[in-house]
C-alpha positions as MATLAB code, in Angstrom:
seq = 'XXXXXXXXXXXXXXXXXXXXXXXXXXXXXXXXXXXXXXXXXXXXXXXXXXXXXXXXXXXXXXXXXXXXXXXXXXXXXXXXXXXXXXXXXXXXXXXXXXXXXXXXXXXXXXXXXXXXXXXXXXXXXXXXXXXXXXXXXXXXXXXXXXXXXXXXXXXXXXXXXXX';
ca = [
     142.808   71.527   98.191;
     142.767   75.389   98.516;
     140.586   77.690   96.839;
     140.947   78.964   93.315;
     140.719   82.814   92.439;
     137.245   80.747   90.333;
     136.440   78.963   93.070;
     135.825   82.755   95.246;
     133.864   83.985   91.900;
     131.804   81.528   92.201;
     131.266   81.866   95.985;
     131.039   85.653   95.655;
     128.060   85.045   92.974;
     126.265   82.516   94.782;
     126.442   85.598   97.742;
     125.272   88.020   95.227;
     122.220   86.296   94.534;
     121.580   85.556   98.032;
     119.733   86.625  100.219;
     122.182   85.877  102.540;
     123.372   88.991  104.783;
     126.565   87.502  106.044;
     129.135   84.623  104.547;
     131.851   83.565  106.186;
     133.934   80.589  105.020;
     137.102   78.492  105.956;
     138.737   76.154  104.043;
     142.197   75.045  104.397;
     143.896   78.384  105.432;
     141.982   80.380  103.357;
     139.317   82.669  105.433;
     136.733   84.468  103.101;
     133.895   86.738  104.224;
     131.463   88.685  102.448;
     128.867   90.712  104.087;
     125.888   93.015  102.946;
     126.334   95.538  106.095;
     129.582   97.175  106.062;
     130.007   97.213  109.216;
     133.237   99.034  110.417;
     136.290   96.784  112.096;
     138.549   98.964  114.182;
     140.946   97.619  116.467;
     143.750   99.619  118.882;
     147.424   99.213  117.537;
     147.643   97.529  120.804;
     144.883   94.634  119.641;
     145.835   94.439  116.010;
     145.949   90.787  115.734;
     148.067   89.330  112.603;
     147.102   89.862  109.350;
     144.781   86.594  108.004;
     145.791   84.723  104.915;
     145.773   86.052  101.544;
     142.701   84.947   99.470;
     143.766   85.579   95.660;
     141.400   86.593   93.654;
     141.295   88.152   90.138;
     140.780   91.588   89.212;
     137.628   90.770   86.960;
     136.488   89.449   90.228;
     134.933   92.858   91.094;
     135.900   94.980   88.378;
     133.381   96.076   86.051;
     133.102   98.202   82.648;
     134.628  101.394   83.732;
     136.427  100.344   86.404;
     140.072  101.277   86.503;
     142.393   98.573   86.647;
     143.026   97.757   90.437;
     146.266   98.664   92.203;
     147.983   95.893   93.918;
     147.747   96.317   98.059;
     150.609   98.469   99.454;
     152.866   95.942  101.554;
     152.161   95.469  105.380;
     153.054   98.044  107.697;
     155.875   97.171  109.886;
     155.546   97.375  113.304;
     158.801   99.865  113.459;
     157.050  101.818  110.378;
     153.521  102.051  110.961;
     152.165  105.033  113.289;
     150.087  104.631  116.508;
     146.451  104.910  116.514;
     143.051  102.857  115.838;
     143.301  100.717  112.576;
     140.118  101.335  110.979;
     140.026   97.877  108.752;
     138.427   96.777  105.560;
     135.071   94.846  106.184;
     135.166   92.532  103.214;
     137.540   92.121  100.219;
     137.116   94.407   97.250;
     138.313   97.870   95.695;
     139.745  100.592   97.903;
     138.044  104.006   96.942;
     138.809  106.841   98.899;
     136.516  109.260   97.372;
     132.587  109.624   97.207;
     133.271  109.241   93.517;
     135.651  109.832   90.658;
     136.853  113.306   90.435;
     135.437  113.996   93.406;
     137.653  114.620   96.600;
     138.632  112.409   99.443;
     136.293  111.320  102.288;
     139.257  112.432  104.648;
     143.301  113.713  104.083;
     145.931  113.200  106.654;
     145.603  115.614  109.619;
     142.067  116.213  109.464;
     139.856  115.428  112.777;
     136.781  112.739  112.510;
     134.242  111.659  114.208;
     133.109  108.236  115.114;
     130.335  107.952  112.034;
     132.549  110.197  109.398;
     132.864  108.152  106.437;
     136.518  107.737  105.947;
     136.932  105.364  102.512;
     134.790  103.346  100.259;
     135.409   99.358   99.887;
     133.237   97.895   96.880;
     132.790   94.141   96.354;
     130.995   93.268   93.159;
     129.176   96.757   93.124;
     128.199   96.832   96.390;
     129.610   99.703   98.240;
     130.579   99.729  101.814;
     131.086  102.754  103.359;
     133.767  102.355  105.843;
     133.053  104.883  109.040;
     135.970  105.926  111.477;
     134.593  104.167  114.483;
     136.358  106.293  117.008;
     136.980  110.521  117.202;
     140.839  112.012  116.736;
     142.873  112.564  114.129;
     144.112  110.305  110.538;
     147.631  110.164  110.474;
     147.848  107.360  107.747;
     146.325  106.674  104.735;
     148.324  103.293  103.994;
     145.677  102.298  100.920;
     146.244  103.679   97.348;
     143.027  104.542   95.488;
     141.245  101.757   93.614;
     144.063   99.250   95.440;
     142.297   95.709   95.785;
     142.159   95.106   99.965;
     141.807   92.029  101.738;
     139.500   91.611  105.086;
     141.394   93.051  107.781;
     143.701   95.313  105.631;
     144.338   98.618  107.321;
     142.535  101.824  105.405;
     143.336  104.408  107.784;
     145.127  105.105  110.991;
     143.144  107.328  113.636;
     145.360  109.177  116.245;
     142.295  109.006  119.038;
     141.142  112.087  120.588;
];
């Protein structure tokens, strides 16, 4: 029996109300985790393992009153399409958000140099916000992620050419 998009509501409550810093969970192919820290994943192109299953969960999930509709997640890169560099991965699942806030303009464009703690996106789970730092120093060359796209943990958000 695998889990329902209710099912991770529930779960993803139960974690709000916590005080639990960390959840992780398997259950029959289905790998959720939710943390409080978010922490940055990066991994070399070289490393980037598989992509884990696909936990569905609803928009009203995480969306809230004022909260534009989510985008579905842009496909996979290909391996013949995607460009080298670190993947700087989403921590948790929730809303992409590539900006500070709305209106405002984006933590980092295509072709501009970062630095290991430069904030580089936003991922929000259930109003908690996650800022998502590079990890390593060079230059994004990808922004695969629309803005406001729902991601999944382990998604690739941006694609740092390393210094």
């Amino acid at each position: 029996m695998s889990l329902t998009p209710d099912d991770i509501r529930a779960i993803m409550a139960a974690f709000d109300a916590s005080d639990w810093s960390d959840l992780s969970l398997q259950h029959d192919g289905t790998h959720l985790e939710l943390s409080r820290s978010g922490g940055t994943s990066f991994v070399p192109e070289s490393a980037h393992p598989a992509d884990p299953p696909a936990v569905a969960a609803a928009p009203s999930a995480v969306a809230g009153p004022g909260t534009p509709a989510p985008v579905p997640p842009a496909a996979p890169d290909s391996p013949t399409s995607a460009p080298d560099g670190v993947r700087v991965l989403a921590p948790t699942v929730g809303l992409f958000w590539a900006s500070p806030q709305p209106g405002a303009p984006p933590f980092v464009e295509v072709g501009q140099s970062v630095r290991p703690d430069d904030t580089v996106c936003i991922v929000e789970v259930m109003k908690l916000m996650s800022h998502v730092k590079a990890g390593v120093a060079g230059v994004v060359v990808a922004k695969p992620v629309e803005n406001g796209a729902m991601v999944e943990h382990g998604d690739t958000l941006v694609i740092i050419a390393e210094d």
